[in-house]
N, C-alpha and C positions, 0 to 999 in steps of 0.2 A: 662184501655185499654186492658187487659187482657180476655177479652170476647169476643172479637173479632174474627171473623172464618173466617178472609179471609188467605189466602197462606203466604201472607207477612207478617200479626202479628203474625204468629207464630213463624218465624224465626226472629224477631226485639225486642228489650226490649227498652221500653225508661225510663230512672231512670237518678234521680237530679244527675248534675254535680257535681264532686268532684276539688280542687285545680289539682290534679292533670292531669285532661284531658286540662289543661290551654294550655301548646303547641300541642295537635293535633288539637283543638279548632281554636287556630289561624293561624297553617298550612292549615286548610279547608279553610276558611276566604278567603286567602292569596293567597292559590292556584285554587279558585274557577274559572270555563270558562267562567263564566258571567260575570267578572272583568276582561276579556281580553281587549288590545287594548286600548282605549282611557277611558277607567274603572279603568285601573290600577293602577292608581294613588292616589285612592279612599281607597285602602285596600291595599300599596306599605309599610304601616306603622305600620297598624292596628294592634294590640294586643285584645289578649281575656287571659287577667292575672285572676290569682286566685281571686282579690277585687274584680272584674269584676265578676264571679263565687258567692262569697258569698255574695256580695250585690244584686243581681237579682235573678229572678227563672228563673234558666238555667237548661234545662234540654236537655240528648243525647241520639242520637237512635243509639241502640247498636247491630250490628248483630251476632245472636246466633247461626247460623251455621259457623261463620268464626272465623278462631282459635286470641283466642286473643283478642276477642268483639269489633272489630274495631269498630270505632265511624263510623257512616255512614252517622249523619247528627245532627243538635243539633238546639235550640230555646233558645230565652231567652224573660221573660217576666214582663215589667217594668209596677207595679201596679199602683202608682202615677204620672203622670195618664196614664190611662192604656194604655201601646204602645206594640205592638210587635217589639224589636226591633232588632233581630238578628235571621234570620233564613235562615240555609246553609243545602244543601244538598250535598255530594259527587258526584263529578260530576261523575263518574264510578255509582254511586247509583240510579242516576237520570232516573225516568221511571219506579222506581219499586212500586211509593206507599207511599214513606218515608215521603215527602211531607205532603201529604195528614193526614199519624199518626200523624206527628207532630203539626199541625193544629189542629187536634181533639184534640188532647193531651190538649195542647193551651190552647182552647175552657173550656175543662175539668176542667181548671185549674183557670183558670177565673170566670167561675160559682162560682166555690168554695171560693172563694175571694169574691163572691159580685160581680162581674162587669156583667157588661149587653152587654159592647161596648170596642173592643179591636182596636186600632188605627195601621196603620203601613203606614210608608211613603214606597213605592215601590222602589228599584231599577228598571231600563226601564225594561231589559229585566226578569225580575219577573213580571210584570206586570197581562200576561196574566195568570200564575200559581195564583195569590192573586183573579183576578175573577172566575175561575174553581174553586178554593176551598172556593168561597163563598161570598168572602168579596165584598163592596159598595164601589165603589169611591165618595169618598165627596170632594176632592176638589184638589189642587195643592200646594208643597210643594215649594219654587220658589231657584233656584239657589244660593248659600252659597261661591262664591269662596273666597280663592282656593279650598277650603275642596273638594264642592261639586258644579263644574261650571255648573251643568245643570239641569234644573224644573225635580221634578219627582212627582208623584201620588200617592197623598192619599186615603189611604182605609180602610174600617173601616168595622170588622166582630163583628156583631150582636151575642149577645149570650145570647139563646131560656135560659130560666129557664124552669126546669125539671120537 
């Protein structure tokens, strides 16, 4: 990702999680604006621990002009079989781009593994971020309560071999 010329990959690192990003990992999570309100309840619990960390490919975008390399957004990516299944943006980050690296990242990372097809059930209001950055809706993931009382949308990004 390091070839990149736009404004924003220069100021962003994204590099594999370590144990310890485990609690800003799940303060993001936790504190995200799209799990407000009747979302809440969804991520009121959620952890993102270190086994969590070393058993997946979890990887965070790092910003490189802010002291301290605050995490600004992070992915995690489940190769058996291939799911995206954790991907957070800071809400203060949101609109710059991050997104969008993170995905490609993703992408990047996938090829490299062999995969062709990366799955991700949508939260709602993610929804329309997963088709801007690419992905096909295949189908409906249907309602899990209490976990998860309400249908969300499956989406699945293609990934072109080089």
């Amino acid at each position: 990702m390091g070839s990149r010329t736009s404004p924003i990959s220069r100021s962003i690192t994204i590099r594999r999680a370590v144990a310890r990003d485990a609690k800003r990992l799940t303060r993001l999570v936790r504190g995200s604006g799209a799990y407000e309100g009747k979302y809440a309840a969804a991520v009121a619990g959620y952890r993102v621990g270190p086994d969590y960390i070393e058993a997946h490919r979890a990887f965070v975008a790092v910003g490189a002009d802010e002291h301290g390399g605050r995490v600004l957004g992070f992915y995690s990516l489940v190769l058996a079989p291939p799911e995206l299944d954790l991907l957070f943006v800071a809400d203060e980050a949101q609109g710059r781009g991050i997104g969008r690296l993170l995905v490609a990242h993703m992408q990047s990372e996938a090829r490299a593994a062999g995969i062709d097809r990366v799955k991700v059930v949508s939260h709602l209001p993610a929804e329309d971020f997963y088709r801007r950055a690419g992905a096909v809706r295949i189908g409906t993931a249907f309602a899990n309560p209490p976990a998860v009382p309400w249908d969300r949308p499956e989406f699945e990004f293609r990934i072109p071999s080089e």
